[in-house]
Z-matrix of the N, CA and C atoms (Angstrom, degrees):
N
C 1 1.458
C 2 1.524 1 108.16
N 3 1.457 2 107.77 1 143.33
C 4 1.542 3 105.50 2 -176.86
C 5 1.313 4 107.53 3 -81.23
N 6 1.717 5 118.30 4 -165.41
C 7 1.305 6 114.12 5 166.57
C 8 1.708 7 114.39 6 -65.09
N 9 1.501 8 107.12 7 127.78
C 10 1.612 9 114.41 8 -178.89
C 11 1.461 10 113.62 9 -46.27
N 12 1.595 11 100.71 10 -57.02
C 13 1.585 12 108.58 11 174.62
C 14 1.224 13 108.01 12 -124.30
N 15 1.448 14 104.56 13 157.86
C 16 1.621 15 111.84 14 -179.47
C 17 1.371 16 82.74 15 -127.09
N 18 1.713 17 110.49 16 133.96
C 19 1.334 18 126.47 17 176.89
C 20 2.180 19 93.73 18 -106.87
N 21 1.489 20 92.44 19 141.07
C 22 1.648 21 81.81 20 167.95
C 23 1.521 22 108.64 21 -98.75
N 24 1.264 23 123.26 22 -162.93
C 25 1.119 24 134.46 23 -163.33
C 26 1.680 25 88.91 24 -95.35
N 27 1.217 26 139.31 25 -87.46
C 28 1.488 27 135.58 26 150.20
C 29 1.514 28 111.71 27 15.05
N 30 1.809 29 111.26 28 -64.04
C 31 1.211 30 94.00 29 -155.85
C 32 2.012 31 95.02 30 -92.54
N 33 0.875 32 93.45 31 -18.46
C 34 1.926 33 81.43 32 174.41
C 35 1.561 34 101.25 33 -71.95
N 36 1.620 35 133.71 34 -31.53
C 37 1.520 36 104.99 35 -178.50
C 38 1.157 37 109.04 36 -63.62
N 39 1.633 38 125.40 37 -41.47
C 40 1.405 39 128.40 38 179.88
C 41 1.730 40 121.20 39 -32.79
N 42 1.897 41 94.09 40 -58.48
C 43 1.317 42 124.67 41 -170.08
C 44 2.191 43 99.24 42 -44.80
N 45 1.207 44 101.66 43 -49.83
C 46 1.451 45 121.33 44 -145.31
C 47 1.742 46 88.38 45 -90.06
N 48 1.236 47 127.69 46 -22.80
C 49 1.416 48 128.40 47 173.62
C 50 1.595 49 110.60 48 -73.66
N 51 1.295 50 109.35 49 -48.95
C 52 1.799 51 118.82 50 177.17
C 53 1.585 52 111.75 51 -66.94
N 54 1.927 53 99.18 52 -24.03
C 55 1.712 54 85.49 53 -175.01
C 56 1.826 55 109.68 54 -73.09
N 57 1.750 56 109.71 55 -18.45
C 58 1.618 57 123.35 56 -176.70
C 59 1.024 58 86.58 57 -85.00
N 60 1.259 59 145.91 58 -43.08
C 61 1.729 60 114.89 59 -161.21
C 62 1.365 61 96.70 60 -90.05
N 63 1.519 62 140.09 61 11.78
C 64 1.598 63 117.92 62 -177.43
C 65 1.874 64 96.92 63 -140.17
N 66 1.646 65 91.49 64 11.85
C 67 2.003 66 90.47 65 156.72
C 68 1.424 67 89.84 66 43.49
N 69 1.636 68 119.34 67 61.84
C 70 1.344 69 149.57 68 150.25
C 71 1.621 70 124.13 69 -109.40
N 72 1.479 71 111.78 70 8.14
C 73 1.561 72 115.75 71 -174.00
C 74 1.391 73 88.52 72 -54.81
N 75 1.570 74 90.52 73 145.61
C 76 1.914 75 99.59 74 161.15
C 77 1.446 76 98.89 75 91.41
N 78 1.419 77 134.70 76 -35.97
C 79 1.375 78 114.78 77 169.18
C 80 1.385 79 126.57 78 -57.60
N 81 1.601 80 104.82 79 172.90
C 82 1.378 81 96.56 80 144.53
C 83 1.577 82 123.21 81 -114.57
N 84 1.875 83 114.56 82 -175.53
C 85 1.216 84 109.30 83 146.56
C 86 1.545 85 149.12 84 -91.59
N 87 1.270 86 87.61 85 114.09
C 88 1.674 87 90.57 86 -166.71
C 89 1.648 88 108.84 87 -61.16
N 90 1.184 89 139.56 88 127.08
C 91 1.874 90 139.87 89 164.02
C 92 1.616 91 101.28 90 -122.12
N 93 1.270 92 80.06 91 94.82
C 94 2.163 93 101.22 92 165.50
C 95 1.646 94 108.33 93 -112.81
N 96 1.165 95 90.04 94 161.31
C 97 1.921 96 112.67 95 172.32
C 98 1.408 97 122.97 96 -98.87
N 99 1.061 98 142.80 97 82.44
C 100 1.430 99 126.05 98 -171.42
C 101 1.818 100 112.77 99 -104.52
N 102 0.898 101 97.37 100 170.23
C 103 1.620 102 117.00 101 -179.41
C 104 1.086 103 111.88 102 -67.73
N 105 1.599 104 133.70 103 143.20
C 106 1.207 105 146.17 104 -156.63
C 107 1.519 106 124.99 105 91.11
N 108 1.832 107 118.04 106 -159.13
C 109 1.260 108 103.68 107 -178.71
C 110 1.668 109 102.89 108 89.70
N 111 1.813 110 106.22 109 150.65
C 112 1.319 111 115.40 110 175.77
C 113 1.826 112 111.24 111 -58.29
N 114 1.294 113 109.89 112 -40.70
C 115 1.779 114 116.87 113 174.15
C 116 1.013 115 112.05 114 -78.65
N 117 1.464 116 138.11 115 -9.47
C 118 1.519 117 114.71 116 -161.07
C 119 1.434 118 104.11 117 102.26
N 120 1.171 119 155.87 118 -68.66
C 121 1.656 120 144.41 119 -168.19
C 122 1.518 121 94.92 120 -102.56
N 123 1.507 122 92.52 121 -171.67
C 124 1.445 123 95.81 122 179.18
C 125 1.696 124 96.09 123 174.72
N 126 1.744 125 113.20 124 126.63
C 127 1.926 126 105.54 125 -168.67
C 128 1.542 127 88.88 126 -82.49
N 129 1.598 128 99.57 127 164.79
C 130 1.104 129 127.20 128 148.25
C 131 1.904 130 120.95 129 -144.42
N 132 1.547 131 74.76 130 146.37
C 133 1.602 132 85.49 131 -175.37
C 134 1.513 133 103.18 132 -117.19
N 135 1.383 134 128.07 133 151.00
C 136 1.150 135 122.97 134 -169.39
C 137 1.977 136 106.43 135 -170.69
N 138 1.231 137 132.32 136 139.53
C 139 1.289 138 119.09 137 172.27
C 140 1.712 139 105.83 138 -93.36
N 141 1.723 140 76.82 139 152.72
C 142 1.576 141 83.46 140 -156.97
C 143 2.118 142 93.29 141 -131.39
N 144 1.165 143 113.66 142 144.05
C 145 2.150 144 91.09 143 179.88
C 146 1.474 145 91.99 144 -108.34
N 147 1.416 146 132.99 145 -0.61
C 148 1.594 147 111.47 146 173.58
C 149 1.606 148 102.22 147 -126.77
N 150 1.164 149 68.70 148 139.81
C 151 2.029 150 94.66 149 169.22
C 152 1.452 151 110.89 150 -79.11
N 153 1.558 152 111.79 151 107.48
C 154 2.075 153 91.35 152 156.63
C 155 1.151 154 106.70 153 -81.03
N 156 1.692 155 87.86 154 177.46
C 157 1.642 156 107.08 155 179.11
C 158 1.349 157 123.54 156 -80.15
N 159 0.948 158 118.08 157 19.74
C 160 1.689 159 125.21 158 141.37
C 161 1.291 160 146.46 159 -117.79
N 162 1.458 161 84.64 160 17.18
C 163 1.718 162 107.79 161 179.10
C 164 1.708 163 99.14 162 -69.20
N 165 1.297 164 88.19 163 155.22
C 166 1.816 165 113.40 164 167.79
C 167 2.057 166 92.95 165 -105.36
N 168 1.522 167 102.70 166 135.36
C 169 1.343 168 102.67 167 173.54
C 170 1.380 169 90.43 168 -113.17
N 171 1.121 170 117.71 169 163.74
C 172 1.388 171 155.80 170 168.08
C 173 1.410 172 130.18 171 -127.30
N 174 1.580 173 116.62 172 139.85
C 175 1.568 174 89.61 173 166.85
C 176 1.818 175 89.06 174 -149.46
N 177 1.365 176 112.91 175 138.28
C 178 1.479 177 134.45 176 -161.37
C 179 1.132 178 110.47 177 -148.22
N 180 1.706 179 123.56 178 122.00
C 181 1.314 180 127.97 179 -167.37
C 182 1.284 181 127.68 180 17.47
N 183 1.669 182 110.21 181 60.55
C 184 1.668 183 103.73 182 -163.23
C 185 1.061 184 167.04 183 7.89
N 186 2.181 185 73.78 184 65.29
C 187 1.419 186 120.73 185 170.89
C 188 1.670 187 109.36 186 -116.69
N 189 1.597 188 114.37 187 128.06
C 190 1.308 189 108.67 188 -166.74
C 191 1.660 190 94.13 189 -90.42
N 192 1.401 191 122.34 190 170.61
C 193 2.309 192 106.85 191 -161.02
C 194 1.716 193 75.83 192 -147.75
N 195 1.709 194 109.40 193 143.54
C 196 1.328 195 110.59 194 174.09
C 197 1.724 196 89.17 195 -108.09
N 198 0.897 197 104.74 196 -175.15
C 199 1.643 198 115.22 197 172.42
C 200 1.932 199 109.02 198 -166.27
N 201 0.886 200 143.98 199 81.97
C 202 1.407 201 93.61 200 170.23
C 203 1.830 202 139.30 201 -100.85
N 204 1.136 203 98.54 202 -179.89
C 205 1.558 204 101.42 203 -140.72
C 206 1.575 205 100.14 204 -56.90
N 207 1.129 206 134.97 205 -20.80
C 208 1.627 207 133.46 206 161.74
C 209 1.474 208 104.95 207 -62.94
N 210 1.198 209 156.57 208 -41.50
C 211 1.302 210 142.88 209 160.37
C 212 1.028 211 124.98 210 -90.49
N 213 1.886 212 110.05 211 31.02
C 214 1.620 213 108.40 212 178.21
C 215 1.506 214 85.79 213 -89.99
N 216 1.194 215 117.84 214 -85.58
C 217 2.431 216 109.40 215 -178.36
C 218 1.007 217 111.28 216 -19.50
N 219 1.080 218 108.54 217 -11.42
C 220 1.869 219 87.67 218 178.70
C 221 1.506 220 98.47 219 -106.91
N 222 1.438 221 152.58 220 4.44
C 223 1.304 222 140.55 221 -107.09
C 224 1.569 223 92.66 222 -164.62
N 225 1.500 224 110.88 223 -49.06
C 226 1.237 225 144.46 224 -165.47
C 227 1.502 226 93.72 225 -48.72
N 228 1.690 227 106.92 226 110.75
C 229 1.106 228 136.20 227 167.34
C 230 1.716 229 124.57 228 81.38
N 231 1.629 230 108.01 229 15.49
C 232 1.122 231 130.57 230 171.73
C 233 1.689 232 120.14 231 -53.34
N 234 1.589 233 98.81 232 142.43
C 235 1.386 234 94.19 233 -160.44
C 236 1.898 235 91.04 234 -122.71
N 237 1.654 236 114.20 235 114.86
C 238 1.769 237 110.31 236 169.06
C 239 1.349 238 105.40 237 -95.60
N 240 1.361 239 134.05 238 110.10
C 241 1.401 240 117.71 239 146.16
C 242 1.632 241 111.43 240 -89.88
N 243 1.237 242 98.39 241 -141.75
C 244 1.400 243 129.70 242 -155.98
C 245 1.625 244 134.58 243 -156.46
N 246 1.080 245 114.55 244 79.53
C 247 1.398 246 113.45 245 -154.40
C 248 1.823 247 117.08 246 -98.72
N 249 1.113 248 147.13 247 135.58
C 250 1.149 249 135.61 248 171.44
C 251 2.030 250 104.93 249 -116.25
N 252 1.347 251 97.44 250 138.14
C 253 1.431 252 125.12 251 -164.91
C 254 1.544 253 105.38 252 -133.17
N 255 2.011 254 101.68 253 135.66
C 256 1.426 255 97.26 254 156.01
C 257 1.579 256 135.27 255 -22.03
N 258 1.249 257 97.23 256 -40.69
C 259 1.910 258 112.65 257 -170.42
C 260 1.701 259 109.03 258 -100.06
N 261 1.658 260 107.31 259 6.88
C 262 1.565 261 116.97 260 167.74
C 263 1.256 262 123.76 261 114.70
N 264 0.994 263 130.38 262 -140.22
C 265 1.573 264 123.60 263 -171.51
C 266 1.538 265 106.36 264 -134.84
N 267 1.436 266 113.03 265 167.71
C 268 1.448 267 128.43 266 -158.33
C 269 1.586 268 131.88 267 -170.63
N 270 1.307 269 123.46 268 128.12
C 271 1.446 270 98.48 269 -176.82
C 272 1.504 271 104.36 270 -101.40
N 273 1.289 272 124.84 271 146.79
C 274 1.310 273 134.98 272 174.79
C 275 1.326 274 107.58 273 -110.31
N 276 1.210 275 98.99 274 152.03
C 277 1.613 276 125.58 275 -143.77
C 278 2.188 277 100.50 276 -135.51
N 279 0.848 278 115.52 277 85.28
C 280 1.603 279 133.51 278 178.83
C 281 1.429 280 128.53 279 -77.74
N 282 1.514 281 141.61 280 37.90
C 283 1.577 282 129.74 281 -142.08
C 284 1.620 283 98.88 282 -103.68
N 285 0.975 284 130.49 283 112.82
C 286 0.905 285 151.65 284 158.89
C 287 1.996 286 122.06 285 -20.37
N 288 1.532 287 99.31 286 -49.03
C 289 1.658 288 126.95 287 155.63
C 290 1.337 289 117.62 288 -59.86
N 291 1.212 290 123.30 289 -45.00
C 292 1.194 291 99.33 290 164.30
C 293 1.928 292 139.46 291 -65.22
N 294 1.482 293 92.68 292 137.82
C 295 1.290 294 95.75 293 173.89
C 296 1.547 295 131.52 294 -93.65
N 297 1.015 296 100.68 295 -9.94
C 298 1.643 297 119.05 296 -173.13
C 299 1.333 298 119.15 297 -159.17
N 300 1.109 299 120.16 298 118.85
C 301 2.501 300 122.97 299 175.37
C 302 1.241 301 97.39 300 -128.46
N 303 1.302 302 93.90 301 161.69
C 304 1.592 303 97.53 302 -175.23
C 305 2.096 304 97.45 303 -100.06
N 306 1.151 305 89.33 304 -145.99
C 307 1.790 306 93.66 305 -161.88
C 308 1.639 307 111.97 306 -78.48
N 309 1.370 308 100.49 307 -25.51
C 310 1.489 309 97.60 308 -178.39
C 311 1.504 310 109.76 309 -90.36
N 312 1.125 311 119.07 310 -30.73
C 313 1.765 312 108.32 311 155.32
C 314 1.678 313 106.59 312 122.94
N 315 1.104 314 101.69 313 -27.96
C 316 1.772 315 105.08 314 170.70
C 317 1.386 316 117.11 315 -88.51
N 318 1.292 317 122.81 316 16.77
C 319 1.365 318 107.43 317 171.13
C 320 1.562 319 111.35 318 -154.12
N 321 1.601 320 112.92 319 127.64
C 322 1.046 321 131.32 320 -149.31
C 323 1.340 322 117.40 321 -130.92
N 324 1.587 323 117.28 322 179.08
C 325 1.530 324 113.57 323 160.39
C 326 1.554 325 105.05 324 -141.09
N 327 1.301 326 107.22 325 175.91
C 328 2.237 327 94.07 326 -175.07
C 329 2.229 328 73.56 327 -131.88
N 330 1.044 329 97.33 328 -165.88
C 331 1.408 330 114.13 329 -169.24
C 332 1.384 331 100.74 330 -106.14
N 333 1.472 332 142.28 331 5.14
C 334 1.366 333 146.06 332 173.16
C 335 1.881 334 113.04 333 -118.77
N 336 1.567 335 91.98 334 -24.35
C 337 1.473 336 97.88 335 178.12
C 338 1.659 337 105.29 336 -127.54
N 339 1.697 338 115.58 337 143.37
C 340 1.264 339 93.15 338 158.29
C 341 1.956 340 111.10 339 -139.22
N 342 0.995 341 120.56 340 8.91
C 343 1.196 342 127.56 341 175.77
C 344 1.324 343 108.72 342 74.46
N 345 1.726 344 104.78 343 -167.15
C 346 1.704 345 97.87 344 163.81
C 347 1.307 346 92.38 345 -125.26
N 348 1.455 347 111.86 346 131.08
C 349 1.314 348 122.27 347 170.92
C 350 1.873 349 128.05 348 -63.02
N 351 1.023 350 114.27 349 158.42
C 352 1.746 351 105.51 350 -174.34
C 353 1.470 352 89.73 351 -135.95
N 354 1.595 353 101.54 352 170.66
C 355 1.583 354 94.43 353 177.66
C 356 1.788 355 110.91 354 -89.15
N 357 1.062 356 139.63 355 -174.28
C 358 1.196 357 142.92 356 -105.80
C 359 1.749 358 80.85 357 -158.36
């Protein structure tokens, strides 16, 4: 299996700015898949300070990455940056598994999973 997530350089300064403004030092970032969304899935990222025992750890430009191993296949080889735009900033979300998202970009399906979709 490749790397689960690929953090960019962009999106870990981002990552590491929100963990100081929300007095999160010492966590990590959690990147899970959950149910729902216009496709059926939908990521979430979230800081989290304990690891279970089926987490995938990571560690990326000193950023520590949770994963766990049920949303690593689906996850597997995912790319987060970080983008800044006239109209503001954003993290982008790249998975390779997916086969289909709808317009807003966080919610998807892969060809092994497809969730239940909601409307949009």
């Amino acid at each position: 299996m490749s790397e689960v997530v690929i953090l960019s350089e962009a999106a870990a300064y981002r990552v590491k700015e929100m963990m100081t403004h929300n007095g999160e030092e010492g966590s990590a970032l959690r990147v899970s898949v959950n149910g729902g969304g216009c496709s059926g899935l939908s990521y979430g990222m979230g800081f989290d300070k304990e690891k279970q025992q089926e987490d995938i750890e990571l560690h990326q430009h000193g950023i520590d990455i949770l994963v766990s191993n049920e949303d690593a296949s689906i996850l597997n080889g995912t790319t987060i940056d970080y983008k800044e735009s006239l109209m503001g900033g954003g993290f982008t979300i790249e998975n390779p598994n997916a086969i289909a998202s709808c317009g807003c970009g966080t919610s998807f399906r892969t060809a092994k999973k497809e969730g239940t979709p909601e409307s949009c």
